[in-house]
DRENFISE-594852 format. One record per residue: residue in one letter; chain; x, y, z of N, C-alpha, C, CB in turn. Coordinates in nm, 3 decimals. Glycine has a CB too. Layout:
BEGIN
PT, A, A, X, Y, Z, X, Y, Z, X, Y, Z, X, Y, Z
...
***
This chain:
BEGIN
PT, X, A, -20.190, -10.271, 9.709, -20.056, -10.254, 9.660, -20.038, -10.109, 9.616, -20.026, -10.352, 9.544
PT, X, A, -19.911, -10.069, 9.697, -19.889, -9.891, 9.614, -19.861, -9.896, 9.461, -19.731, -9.794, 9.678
PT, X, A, -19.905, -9.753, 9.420, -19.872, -9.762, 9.293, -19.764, -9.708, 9.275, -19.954, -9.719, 9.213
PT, X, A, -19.670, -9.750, 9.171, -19.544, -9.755, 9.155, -19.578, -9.598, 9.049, -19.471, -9.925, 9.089
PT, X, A, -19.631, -9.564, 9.018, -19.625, -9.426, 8.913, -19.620, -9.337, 9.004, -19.751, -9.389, 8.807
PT, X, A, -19.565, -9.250, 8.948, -19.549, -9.054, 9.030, -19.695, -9.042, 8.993, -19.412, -8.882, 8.929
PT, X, A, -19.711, -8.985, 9.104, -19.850, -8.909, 9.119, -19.821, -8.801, 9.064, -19.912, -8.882, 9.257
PT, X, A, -19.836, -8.672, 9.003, -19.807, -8.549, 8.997, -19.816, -8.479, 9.143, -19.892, -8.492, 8.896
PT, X, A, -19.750, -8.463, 9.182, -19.774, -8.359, 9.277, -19.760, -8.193, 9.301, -19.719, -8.400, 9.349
PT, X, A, -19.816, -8.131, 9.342, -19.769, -7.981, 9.301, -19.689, -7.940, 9.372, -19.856, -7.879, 9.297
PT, X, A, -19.612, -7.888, 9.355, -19.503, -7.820, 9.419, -19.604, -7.692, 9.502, -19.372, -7.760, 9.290
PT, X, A, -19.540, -7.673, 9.615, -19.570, -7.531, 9.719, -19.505, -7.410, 9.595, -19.446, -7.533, 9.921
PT, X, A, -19.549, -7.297, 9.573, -19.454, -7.172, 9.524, -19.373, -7.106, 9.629, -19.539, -7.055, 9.461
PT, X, A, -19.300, -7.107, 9.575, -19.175, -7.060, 9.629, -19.188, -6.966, 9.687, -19.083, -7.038, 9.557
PT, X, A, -19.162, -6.938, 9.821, -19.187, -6.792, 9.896, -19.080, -6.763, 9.918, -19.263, -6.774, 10.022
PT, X, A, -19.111, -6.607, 9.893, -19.002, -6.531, 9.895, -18.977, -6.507, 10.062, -19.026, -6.395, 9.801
PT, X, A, -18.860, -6.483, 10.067, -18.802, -6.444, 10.218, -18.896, -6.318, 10.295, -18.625, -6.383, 10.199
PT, X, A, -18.912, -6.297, 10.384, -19.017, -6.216, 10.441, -18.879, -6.114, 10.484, -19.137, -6.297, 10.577
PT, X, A, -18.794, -6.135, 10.509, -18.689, -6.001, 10.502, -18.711, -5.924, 10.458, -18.586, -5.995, 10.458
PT, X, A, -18.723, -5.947, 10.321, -18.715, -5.851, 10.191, -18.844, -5.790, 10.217, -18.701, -5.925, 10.027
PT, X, A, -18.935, -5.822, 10.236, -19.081, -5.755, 10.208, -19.037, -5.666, 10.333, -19.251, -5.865, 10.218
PT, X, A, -18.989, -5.708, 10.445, -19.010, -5.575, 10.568, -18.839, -5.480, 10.508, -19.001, -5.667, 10.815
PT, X, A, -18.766, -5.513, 10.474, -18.713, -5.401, 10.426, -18.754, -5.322, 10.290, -18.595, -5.434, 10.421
PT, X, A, -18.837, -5.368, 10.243, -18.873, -5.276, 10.123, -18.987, -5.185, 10.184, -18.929, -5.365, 9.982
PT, X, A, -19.032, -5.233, 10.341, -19.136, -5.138, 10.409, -19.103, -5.030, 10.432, -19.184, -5.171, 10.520
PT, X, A, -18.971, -5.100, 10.585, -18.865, -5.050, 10.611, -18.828, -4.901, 10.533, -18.780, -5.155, 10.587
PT, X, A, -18.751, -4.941, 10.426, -18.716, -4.815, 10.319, -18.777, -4.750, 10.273, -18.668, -4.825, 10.226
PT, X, A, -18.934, -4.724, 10.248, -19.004, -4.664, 10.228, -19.077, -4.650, 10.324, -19.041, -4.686, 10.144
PT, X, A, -19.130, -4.692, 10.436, -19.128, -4.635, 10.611, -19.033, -4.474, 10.597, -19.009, -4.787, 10.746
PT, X, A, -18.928, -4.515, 10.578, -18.864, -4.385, 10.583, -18.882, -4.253, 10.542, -18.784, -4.396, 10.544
PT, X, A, -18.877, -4.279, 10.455, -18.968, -4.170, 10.282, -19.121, -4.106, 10.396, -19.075, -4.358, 10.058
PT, X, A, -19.146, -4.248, 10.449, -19.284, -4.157, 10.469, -19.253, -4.114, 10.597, -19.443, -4.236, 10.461
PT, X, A, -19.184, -4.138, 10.692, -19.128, -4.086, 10.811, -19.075, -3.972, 10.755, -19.029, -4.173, 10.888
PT, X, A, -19.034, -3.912, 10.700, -18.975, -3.772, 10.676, -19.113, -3.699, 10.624, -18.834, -3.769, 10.551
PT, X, A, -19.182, -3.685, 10.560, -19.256, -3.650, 10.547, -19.394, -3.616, 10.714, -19.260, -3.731, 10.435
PT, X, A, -19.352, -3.715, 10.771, -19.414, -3.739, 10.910, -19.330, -3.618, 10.997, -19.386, -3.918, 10.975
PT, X, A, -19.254, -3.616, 10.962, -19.118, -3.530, 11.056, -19.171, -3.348, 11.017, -18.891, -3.580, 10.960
PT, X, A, -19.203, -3.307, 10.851, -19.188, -3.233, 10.808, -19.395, -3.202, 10.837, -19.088, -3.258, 10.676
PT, X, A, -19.473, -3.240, 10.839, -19.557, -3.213, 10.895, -19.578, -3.198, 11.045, -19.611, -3.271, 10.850
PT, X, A, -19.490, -3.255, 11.153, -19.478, -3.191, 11.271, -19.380, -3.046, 11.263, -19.422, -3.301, 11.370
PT, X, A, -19.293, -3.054, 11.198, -19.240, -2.906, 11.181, -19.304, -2.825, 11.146, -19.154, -2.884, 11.109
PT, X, A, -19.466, -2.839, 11.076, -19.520, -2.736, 11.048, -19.660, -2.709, 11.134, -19.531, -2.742, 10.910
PT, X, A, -19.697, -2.803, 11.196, -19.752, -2.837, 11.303, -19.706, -2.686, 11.421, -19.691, -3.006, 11.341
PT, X, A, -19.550, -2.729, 11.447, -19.491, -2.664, 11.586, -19.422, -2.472, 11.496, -19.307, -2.818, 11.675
PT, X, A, -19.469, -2.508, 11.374, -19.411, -2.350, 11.343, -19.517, -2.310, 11.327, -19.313, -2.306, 11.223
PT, X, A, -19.651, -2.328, 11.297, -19.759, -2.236, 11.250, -19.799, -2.241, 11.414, -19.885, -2.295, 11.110
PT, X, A, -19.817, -2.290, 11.500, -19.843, -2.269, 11.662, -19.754, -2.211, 11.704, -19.855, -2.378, 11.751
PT, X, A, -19.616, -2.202, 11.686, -19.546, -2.117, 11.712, -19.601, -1.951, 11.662, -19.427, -2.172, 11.660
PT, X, A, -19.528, -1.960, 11.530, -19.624, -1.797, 11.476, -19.725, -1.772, 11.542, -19.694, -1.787, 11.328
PT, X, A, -19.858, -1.829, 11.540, -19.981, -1.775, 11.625, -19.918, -1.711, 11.747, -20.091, -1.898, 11.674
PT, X, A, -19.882, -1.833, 11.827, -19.841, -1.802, 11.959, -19.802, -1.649, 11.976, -19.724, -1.892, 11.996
PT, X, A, -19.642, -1.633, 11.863, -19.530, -1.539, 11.866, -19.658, -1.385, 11.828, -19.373, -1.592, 11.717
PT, X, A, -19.753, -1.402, 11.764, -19.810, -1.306, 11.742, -19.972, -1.311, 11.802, -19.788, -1.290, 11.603
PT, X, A, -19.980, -1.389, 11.908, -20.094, -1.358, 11.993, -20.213, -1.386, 11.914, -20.095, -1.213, 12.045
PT, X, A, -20.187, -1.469, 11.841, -20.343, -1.507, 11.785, -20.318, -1.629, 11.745, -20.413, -1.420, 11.659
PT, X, A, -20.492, -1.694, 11.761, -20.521, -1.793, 11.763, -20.497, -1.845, 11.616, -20.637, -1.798, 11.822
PT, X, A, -20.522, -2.014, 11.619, -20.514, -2.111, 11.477, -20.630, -2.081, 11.473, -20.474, -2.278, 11.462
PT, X, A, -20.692, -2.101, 11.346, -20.793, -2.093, 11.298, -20.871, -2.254, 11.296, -20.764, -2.022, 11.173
PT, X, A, -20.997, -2.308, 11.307, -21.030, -2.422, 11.281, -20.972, -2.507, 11.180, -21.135, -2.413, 11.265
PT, X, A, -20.981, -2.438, 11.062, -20.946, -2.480, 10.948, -20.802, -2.509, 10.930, -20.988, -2.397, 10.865
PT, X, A, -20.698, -2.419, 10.956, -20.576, -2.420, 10.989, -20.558, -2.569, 11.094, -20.544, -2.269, 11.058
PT, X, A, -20.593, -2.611, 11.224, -20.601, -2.759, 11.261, -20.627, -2.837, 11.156, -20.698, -2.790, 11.358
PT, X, A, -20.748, -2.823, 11.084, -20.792, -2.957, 11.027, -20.600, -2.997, 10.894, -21.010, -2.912, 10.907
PT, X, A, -20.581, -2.851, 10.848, -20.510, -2.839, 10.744, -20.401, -2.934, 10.833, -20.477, -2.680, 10.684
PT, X, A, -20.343, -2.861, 10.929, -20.239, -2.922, 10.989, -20.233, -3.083, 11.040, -20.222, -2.842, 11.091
PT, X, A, -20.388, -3.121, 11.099, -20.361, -3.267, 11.202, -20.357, -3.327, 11.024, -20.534, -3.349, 11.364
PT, X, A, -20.452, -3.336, 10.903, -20.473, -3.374, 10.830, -20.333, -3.396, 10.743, -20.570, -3.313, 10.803
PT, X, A, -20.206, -3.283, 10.740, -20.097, -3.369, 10.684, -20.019, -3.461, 10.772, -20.002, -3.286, 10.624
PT, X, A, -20.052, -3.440, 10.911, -19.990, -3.515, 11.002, -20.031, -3.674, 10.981, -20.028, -3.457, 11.141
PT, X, A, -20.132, -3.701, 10.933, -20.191, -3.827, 10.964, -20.189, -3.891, 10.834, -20.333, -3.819, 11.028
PT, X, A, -20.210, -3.783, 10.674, -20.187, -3.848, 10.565, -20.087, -3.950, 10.528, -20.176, -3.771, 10.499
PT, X, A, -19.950, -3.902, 10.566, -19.849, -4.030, 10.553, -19.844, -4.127, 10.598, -19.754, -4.024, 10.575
PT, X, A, -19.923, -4.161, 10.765, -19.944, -4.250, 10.829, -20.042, -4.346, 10.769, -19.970, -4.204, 10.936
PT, X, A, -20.159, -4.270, 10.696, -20.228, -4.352, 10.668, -20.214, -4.413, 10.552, -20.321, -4.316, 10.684
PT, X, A, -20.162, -4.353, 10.435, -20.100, -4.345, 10.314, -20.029, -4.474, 10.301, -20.012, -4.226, 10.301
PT, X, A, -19.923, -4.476, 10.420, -19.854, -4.659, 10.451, -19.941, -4.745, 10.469, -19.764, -4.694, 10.586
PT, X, A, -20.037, -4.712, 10.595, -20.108, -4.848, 10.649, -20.135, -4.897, 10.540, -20.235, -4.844, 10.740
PT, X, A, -20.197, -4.787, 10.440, -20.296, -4.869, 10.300, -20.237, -4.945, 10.227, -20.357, -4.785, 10.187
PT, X, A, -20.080, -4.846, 10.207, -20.028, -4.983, 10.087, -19.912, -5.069, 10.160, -19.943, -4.911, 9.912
PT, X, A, -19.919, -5.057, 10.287, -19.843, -5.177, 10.352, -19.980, -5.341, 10.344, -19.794, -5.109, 10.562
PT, X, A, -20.103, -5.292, 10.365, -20.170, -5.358, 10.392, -20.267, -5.402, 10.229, -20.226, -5.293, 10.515
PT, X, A, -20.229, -5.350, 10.196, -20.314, -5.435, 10.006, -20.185, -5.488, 9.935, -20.409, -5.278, 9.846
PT, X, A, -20.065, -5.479, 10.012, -19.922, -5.514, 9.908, -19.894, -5.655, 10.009, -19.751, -5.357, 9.906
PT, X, A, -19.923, -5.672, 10.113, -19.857, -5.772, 10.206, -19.892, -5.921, 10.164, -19.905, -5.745, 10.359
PT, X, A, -19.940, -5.961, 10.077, -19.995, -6.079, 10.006, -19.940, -6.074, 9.855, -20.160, -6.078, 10.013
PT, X, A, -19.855, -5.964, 9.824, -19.833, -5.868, 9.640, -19.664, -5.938, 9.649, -19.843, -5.593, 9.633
PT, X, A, -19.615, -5.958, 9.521, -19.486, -5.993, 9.479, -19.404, -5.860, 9.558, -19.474, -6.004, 9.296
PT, X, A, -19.297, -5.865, 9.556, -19.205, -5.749, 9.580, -19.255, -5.633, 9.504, -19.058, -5.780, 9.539
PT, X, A, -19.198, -5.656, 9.352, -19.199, -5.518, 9.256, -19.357, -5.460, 9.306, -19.187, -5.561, 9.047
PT, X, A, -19.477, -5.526, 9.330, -19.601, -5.447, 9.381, -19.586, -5.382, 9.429, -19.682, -5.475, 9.438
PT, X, A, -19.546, -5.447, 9.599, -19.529, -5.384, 9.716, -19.485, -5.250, 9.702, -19.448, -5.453, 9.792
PT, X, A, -19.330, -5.264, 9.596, -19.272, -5.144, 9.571, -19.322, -5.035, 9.520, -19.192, -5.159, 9.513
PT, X, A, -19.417, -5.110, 9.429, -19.516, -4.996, 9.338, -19.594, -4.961, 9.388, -19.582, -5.021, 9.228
PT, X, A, -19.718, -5.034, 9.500, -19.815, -4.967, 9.575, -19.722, -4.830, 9.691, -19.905, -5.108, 9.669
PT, X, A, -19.609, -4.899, 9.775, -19.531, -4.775, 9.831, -19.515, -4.665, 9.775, -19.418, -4.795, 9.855
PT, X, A, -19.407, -4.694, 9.609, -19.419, -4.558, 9.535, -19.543, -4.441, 9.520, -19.397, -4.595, 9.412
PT, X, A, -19.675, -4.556, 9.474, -19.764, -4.473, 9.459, -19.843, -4.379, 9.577, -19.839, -4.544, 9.397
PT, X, A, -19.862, -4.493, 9.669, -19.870, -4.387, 9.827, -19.782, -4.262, 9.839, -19.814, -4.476, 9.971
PT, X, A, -19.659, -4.234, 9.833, -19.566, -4.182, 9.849, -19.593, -4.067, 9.746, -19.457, -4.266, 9.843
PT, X, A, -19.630, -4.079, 9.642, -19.661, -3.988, 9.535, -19.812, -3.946, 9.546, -19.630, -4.056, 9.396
PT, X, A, -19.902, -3.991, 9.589, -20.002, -3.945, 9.602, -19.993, -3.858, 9.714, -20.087, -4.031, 9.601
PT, X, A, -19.914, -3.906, 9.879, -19.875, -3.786, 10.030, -19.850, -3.647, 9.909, -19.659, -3.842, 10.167
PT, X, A, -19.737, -3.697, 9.829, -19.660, -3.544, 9.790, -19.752, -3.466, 9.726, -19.527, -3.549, 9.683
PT, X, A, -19.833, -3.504, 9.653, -19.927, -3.438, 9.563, -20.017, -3.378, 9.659, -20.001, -3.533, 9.459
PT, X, A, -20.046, -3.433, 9.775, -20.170, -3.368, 9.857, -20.107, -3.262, 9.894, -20.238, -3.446, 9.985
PT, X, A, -19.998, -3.326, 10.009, -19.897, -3.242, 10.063, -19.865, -3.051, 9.965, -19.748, -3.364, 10.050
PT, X, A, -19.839, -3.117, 9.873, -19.833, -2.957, 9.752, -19.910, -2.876, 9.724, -19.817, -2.965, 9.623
PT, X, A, -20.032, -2.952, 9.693, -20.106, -2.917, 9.642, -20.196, -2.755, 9.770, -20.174, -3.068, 9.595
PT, X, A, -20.214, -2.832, 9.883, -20.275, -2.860, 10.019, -20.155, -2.672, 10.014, -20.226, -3.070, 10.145
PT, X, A, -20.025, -2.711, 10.050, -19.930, -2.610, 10.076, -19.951, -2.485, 9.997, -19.800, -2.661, 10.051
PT, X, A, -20.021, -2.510, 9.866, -20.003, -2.375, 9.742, -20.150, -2.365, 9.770, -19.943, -2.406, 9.539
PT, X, A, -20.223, -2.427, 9.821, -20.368, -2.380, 9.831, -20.371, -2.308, 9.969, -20.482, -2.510, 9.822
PT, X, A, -20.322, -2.324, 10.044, -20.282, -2.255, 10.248, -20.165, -2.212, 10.227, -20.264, -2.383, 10.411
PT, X, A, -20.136, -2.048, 10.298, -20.046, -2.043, 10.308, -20.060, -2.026, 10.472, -19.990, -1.962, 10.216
PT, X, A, -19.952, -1.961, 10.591, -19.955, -1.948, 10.706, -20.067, -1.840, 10.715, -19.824, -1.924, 10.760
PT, X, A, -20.067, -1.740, 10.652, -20.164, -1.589, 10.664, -20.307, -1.679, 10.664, -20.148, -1.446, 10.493
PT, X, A, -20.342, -1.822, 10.585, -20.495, -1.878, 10.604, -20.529, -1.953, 10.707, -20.538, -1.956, 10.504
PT, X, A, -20.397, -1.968, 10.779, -20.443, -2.083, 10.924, -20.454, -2.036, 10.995, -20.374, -2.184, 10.988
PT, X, A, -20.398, -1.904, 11.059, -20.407, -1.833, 11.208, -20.486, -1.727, 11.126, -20.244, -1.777, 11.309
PT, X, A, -20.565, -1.664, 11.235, -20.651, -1.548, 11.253, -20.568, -1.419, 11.241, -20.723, -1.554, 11.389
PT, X, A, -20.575, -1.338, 11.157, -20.495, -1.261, 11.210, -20.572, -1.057, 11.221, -20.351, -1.300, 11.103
PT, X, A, -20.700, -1.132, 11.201, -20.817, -1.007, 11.246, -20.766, -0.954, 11.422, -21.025, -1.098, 11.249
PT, X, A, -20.720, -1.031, 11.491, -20.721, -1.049, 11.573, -20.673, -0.901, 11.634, -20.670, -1.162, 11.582
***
């Protein structure tokens, strides 16, 4: 015979809409897409300069350059990928902090190189 009492049962937690998590990517995708944009601009102007003045990049000057190219890229993967299981406000906060850590390299990286340290200009 069934038993006539409620079992307790647990409720599933409530999931949030997966919209929201890819537009909060989404919008901060962006943030780091400009930053992606602004390291190929410096990419195609410091090869430019060399070029315009017949001398080569320097090793170091590549590493400086592919290295902001790839920071923002990777900067997302990380906190797209430790936030994707995280409440919203996380997600948001691991993005912010990626985003603030690119800029800090990004600055830091810029006031430590200027163009005169990437190309050769013994040449």
């Amino acid at each position: 015979m069934p038993s006539t009492t409620a079992d307790p049962v647990s409720k599933p937690a409530a999931e949030r809409p997966g919209w929201l998590s890819w537009s909060i990517a989404v919008l901060f995708g962006l943030f780091f897409a400009y930053d992606v944009f602004e390291a190929v601009g410096n990419l195609v102007g410091i090869v430019g300069t060399a070029n315009g003045l017949a001398v080569p990049v320097l090793p170091l000057g590549w590493v400086v350059l592919i290295g902001g190219l790839l920071l923002p890229v990777v900067a997302f993967a990380i906190a797209f990928w430790t936030g994707r299981e995280r409440s919203l406000g996380e997600q948001a906060v691991r993005y912010l902090v990626a985003l603030c850590v690119v800029a800090a390299i990004s600055l830091s990286v810029l006031a430590m190189f200027g163009a005169q340290q990437l190309i050769d200009l013994s040449v």
